[in-house]
C-alpha positions as CSV (number, residue, x, y, z in Angstrom):
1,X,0.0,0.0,0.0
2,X,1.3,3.5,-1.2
3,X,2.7,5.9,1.8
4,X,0.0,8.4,0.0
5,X,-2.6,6.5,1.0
6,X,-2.3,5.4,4.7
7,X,-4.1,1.9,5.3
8,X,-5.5,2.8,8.6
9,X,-5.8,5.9,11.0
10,X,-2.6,4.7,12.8
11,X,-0.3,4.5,9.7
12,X,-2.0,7.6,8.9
13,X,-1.2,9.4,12.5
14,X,2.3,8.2,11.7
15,X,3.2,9.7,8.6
16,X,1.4,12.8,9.9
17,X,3.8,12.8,12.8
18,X,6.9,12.2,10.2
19,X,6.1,15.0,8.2
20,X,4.8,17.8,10.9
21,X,8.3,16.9,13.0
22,X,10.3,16.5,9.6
23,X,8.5,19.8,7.8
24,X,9.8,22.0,11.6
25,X,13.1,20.4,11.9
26,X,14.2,21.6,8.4
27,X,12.4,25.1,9.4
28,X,14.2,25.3,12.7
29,X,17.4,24.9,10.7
30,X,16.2,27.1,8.0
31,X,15.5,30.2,10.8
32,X,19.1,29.9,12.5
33,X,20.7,29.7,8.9
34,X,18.5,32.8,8.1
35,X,19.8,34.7,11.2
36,X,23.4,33.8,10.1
37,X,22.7,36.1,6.9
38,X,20.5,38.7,8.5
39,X,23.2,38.5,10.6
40,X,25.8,39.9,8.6
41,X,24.7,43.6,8.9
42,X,26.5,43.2,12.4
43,X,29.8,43.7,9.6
44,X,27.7,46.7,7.9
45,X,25.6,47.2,4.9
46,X,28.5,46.2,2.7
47,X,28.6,42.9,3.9
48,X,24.7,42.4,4.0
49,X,24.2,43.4,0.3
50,X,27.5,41.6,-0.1
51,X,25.8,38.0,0.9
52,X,22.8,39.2,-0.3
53,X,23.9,39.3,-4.0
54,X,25.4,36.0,-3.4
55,X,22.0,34.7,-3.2
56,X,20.3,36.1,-6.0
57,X,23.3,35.7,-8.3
58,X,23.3,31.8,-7.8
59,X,20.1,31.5,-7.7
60,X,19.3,31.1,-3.9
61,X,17.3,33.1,-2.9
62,X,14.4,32.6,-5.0
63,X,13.6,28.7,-4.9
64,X,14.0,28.9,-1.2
65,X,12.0,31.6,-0.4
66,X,9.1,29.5,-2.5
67,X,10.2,26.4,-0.4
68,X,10.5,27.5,2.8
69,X,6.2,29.2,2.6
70,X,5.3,25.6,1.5
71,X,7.2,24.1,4.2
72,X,5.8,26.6,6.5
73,X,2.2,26.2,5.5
74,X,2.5,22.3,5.7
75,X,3.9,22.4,8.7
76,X,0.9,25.0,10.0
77,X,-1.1,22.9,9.0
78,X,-0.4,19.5,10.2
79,X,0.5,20.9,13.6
80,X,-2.8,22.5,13.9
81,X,-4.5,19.2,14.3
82,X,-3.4,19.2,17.9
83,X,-4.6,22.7,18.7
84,X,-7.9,22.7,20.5
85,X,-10.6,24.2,17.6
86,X,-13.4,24.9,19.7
87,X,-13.9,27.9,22.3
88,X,-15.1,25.8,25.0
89,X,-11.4,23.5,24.3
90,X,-9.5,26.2,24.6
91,X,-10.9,27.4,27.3
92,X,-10.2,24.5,29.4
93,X,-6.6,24.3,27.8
94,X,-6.2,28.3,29.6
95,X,-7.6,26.9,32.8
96,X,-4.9,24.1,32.6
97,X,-1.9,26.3,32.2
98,X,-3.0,28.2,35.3
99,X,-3.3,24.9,37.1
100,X,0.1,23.9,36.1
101,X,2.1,27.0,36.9
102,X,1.3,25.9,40.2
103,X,2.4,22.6,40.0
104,X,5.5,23.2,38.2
105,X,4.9,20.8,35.4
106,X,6.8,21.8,33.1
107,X,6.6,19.7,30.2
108,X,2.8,20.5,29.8
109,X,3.3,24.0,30.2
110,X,6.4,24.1,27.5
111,X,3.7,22.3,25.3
112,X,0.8,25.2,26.0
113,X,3.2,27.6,25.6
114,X,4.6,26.4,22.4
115,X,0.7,26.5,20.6
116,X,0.8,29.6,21.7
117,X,3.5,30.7,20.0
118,X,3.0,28.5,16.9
119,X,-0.2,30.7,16.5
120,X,2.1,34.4,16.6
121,X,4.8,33.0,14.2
122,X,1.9,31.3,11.9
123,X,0.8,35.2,11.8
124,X,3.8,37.4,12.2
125,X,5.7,34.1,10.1
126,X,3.4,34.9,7.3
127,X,3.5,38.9,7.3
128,X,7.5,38.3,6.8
129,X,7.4,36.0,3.9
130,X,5.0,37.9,2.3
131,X,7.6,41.0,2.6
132,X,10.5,39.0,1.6
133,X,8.9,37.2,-1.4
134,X,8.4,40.8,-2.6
135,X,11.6,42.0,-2.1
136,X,13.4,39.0,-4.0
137,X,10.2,38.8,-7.2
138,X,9.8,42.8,-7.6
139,X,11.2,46.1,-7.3
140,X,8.7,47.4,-5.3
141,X,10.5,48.0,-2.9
142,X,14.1,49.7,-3.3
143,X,16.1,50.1,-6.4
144,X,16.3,47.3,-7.5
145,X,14.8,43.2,-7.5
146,X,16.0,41.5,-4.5
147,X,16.8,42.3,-0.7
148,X,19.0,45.2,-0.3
149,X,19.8,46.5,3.4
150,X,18.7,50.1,2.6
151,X,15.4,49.0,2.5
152,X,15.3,46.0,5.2
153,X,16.6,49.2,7.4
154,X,14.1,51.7,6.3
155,X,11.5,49.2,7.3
156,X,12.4,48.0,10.4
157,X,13.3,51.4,11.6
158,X,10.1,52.7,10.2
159,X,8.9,50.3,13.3
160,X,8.7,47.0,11.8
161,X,11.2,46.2,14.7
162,X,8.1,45.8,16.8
163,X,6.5,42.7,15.2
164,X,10.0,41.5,14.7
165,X,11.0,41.6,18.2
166,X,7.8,39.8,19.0
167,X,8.5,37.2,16.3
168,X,12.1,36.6,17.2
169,X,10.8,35.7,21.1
170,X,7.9,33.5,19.5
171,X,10.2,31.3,16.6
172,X,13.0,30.5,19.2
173,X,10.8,29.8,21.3
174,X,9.0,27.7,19.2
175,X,11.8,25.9,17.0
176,X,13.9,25.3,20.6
177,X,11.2,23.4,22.7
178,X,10.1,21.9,19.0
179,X,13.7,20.2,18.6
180,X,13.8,19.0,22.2
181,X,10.2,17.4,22.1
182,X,11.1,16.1,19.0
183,X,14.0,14.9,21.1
184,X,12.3,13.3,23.3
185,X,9.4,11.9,21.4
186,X,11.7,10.2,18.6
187,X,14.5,9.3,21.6
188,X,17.4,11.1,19.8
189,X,20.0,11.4,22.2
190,X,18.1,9.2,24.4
191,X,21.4,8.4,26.9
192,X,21.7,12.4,27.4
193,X,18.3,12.1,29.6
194,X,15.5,14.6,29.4
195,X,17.3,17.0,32.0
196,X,20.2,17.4,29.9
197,X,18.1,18.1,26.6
198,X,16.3,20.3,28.4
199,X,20.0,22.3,29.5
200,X,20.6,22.3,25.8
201,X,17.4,23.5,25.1
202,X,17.2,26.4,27.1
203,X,20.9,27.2,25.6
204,X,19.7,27.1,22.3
205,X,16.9,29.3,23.2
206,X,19.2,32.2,25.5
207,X,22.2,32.1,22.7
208,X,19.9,33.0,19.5
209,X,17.6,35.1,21.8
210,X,20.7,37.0,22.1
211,X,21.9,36.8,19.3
212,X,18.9,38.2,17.2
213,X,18.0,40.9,19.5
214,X,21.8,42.0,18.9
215,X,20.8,41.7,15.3
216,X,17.3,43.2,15.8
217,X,19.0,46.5,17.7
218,X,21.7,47.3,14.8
219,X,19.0,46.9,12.2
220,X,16.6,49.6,14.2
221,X,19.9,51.7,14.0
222,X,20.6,52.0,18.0
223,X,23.6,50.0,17.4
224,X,26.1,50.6,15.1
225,X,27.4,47.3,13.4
226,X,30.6,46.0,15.7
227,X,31.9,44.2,13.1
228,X,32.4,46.5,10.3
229,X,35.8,47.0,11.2
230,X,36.4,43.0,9.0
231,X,35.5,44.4,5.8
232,X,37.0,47.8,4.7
233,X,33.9,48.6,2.8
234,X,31.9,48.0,5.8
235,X,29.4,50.8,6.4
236,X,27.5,51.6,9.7
């Protein structure tokens, strides 16, 4: 019997489960690769638009930008199985997170609180695709077709760094407890234990929190980029 056609609702749940944790893992790896190039205005606008031609010129940039919004909507989809669709449901799920502050249960909170989030990056996720499709298809933005820093600055200093701050919090959040429940569930690094997975975790989490906010603050022009001084066309 095909994989496309699932004999019966547990074969089904399966390949569900393959392709929701396989469709977030390549996202979560997708997002800290993307903060690795947005992360090159930390060396100025020279180097952004630097790495930034580098994309377009081989032909990067495009195909992955169309990749990435499938993955993203398959993976918003399948995930939203498990997300409660009636009022009442969620409701009760609220009630539960109250209850379990209390009781320190951890696990079921980091699983309440990573719907939650789910539901701001399936939102604020969207709105930046949207933008960066645009910039990479048409000029409408800019001089010219395809992301340039002058006007990735203009817009994030025009106060576009709110949504993105709150988008930052909500993917690492997201694509950190994601990887360690996926962890768990699928016993990858099984001998490490949970507490130990967890440590990692919350590494993961603090280091690109950092990181991006870093990021996030140069692009809003408080900072100045600390690393222009590596490229001698580097400009603040």
């Amino acid at each position: 019997m095909s994989l496309l056609r699932p004999a019966n609702a547990a074969s089904r749940q399966l390949l569900y489960e393959l392709v929701s944790g396989g469709s977030g893992l390549i996202l979560a790896l997708f997002m800290w690769g993307h903060m690795v190039f947005v992360g090159s205005i930390l060396a100025g606008t020279h180097s952004f638009d630097w790495l930034a031609l580098q994309l377009e010129v081989y032909f990067i940039a495009q195909p992955t930008v169309v990749i990435i919004f499938a993955l993203f909507l398959v993976h918003a989809v399948l995930a939203a199985r498990k997300i409660p669709a009636q009022l009442e449901e969620r409701r009760k799920m609220i009630e539960l997170g109250k209850g379990l502050r209390n009781n320190a249960h951890e696990e079921s909170i980091l699983w309440i609180w990573q719907v939650r989030t789910g539901m701001a990056v399936l939102v604020l996720g969207s709105f930046h695709l949207v933008l960066l499709a645009i910039d990479v298809f048409t000029p409408l933005f800019g001089e010219r077709i395809g992301i340039e820093s002058v006007t990735s600055l203009e817009r994030v200093q025009a106060g576009l760094w709110v949504p993105y701050a709150i988008l930052l919090i909500c993917v690492e959040f997201h694509a950190s407890v994601g990887l360690y429940r996926l962890a768990v569930k699928w016993g990858v690094f099984a001998k490490l234990g949970r507490t130990t997975l967890h440590t990692i975790e919350r590494i993961i989490l603090w280091l690109f929190l950092g990181l991006g906010f870093v990021i996030l603050l140069v692009l809003a022009g408080v900072l100045s980029p600390p690393l222009a001084f590596l490229f001698s066309g580097g400009a603040a």
